[in-house]
C-alpha positions in Angstrom: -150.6 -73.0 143.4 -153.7 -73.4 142.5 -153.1 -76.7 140.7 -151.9 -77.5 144.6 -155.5 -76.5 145.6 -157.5 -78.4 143.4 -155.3 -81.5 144.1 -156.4 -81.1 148.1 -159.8 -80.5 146.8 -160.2 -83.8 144.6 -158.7 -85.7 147.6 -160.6 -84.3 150.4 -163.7 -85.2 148.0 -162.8 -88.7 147.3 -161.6 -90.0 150.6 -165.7 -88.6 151.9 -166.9 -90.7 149.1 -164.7 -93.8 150.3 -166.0 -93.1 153.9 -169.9 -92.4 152.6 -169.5 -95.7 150.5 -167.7 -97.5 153.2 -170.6 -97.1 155.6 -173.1 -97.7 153.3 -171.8 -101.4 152.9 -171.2 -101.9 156.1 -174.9 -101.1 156.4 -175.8 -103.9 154.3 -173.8 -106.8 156.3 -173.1 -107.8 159.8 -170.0 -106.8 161.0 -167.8 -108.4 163.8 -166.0 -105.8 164.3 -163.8 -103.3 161.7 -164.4 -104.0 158.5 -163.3 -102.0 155.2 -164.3 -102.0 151.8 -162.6 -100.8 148.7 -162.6 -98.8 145.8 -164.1 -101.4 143.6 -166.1 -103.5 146.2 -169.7 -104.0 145.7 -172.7 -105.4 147.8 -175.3 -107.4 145.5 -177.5 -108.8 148.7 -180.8 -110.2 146.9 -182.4 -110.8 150.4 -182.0 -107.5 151.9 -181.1 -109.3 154.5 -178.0 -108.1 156.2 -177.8 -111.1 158.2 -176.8 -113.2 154.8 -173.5 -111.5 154.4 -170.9 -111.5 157.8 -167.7 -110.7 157.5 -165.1 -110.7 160.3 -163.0 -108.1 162.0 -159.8 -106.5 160.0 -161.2 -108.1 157.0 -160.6 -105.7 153.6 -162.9 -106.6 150.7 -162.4 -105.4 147.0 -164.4 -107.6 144.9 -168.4 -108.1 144.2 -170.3 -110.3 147.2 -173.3 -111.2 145.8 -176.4 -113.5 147.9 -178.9 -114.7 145.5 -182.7 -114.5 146.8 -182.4 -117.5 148.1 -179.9 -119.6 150.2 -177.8 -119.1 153.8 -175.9 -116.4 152.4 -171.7 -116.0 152.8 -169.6 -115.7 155.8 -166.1 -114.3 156.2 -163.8 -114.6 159.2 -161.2 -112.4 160.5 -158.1 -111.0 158.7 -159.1 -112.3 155.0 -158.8 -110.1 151.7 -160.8 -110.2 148.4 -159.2 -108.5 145.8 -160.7 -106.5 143.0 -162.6 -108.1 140.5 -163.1 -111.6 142.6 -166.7 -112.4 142.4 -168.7 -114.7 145.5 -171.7 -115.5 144.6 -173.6 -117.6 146.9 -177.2 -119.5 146.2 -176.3 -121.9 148.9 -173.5 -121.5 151.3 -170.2 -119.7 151.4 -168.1 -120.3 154.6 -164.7 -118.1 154.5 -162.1 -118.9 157.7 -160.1 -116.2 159.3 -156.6 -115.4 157.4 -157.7 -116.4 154.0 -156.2 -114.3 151.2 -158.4 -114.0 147.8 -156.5 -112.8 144.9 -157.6 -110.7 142.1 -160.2 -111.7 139.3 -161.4 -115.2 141.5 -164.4 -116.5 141.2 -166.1 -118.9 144.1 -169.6 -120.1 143.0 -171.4 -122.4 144.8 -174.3 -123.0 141.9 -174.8 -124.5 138.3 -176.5 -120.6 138.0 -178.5 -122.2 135.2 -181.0 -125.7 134.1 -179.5 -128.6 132.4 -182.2 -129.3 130.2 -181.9 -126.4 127.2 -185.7 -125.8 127.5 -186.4 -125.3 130.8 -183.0 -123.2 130.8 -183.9 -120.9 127.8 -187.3 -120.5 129.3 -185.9 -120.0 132.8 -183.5 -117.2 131.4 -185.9 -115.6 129.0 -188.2 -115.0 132.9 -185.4 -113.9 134.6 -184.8 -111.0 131.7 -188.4 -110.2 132.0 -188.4 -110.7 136.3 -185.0 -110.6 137.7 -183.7 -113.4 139.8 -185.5 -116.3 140.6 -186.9 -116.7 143.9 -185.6 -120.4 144.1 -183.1 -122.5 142.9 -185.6 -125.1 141.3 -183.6 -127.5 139.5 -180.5 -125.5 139.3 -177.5 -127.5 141.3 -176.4 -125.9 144.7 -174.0 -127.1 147.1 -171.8 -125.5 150.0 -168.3 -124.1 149.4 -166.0 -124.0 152.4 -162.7 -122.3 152.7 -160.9 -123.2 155.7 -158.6 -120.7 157.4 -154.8 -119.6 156.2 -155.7 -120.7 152.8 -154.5 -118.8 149.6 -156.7 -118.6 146.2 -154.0 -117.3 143.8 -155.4 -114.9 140.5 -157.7 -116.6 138.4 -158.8 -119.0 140.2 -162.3 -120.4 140.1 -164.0 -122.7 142.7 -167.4 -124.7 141.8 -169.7 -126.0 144.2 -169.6 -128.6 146.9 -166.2 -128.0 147.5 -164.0 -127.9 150.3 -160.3 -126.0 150.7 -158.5 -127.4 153.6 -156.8 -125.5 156.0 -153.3 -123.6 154.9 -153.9 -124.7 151.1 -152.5 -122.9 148.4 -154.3 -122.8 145.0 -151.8 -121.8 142.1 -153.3 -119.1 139.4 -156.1 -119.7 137.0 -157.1 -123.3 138.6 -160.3 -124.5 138.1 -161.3 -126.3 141.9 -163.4 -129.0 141.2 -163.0 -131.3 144.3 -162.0 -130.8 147.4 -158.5 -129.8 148.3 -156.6 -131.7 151.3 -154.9 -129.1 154.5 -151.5 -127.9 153.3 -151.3 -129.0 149.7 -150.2 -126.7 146.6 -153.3 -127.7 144.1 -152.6 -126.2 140.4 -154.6 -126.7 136.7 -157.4 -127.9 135.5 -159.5 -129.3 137.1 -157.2 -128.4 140.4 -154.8 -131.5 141.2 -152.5 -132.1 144.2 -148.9 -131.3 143.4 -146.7 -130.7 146.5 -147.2 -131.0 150.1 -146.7 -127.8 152.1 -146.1 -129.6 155.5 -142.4 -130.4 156.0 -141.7 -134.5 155.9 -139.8 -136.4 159.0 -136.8 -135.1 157.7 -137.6 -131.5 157.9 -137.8 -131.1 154.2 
């Protein structure tokens, strides 16, 4: 009996601290309506700028959304899922369509995230341990990701930047998305190639 109680207890008391946590991230994004977070989502929103992250209505996110101190920020439409442990870090642009279903442990970055040159990088990281994040990209590569809607990122997965998944795509697990990815293709290994054609042919194959 009272192992019974204690079990209501320790639920009642997590489910507040889902809701408390829940409206604490919604705090730090726009919302287009209902949005949820879970267990392991986190907000990492450099800008303090709520405007940087959107995310659509009935759209569940478990993973880490991260907007550097500079950049537009991400954007995710309506009815999409990021699972636990995917990671979108954006110093640039992020663009998410509606329907879009992000596995577990994916990563979408749309920056090098560090210099070419090994000097300027070792001195670049050595002021970021002292400073935190730098307030520019300076010569660090940036270019915009987009996700189109009904596309499906598959476990593993990683997408660099300046590239575009078409509409409907599929992305098989652990692929490494270097270019851009056609509407209704299965893409697999890497770097990400074409292998099959999800649209059916003139003969309804």
């Amino acid at each position: 009996m009272v192992g019974l109680v204690v079990y209501r207890i320790i639920r009642k008391t997590e489910t507040l601290i889902s809701r408390l946590k829940n409206r604490y991230l919604c705090s730090r994004v726009i919302a287009r309506g209902k949005i949820r977070f879970g267990s392991q989502a986190q907000i990492v929103n450099a800008q303090g700028d709520p405007s940087k992250i959107i995310i659509g209505d009935n759209t569940l996110v478990d993973g880490i959304l991260q907007v550097f101190p500079f950049g537009a920020g991400i954007e995710i439409g309506r009815n999409c899922y990021v699972g636990q442990g995917s990671r979108i870090w954006a110093a640039d642009k992020i663009t998410i369509g509606d329907n879009v279903l992000i596995s577990h442990n994916v990563n979408i970055v749309d920056t090098n995230s560090h210099e070419i040159d090994y000097m300027e990088r070792t001195e670049s990281a050595a002021r970021q341990f002292r400073e935190g994040l730098p307030k520019s990209a300076g010569s660090v590569k940036t270019a915009p990701i987009v996700i189109k809607d009904h596309a499906w990122l598959s476990f593993d997965v990683c997408v660099l930047k300046g590239v575009t998944i078409g509409r409907g795509a599929i992305i098989g697990c652990g692929a490494v998305v270097t270019h851009d990815i056609p509407d209704f293709t299965l893409a697999v290994g890497n770097p990400a190639r074409v292998v099959k054609n999800l649209l059916p042919n003139e003969n309804g194959n």
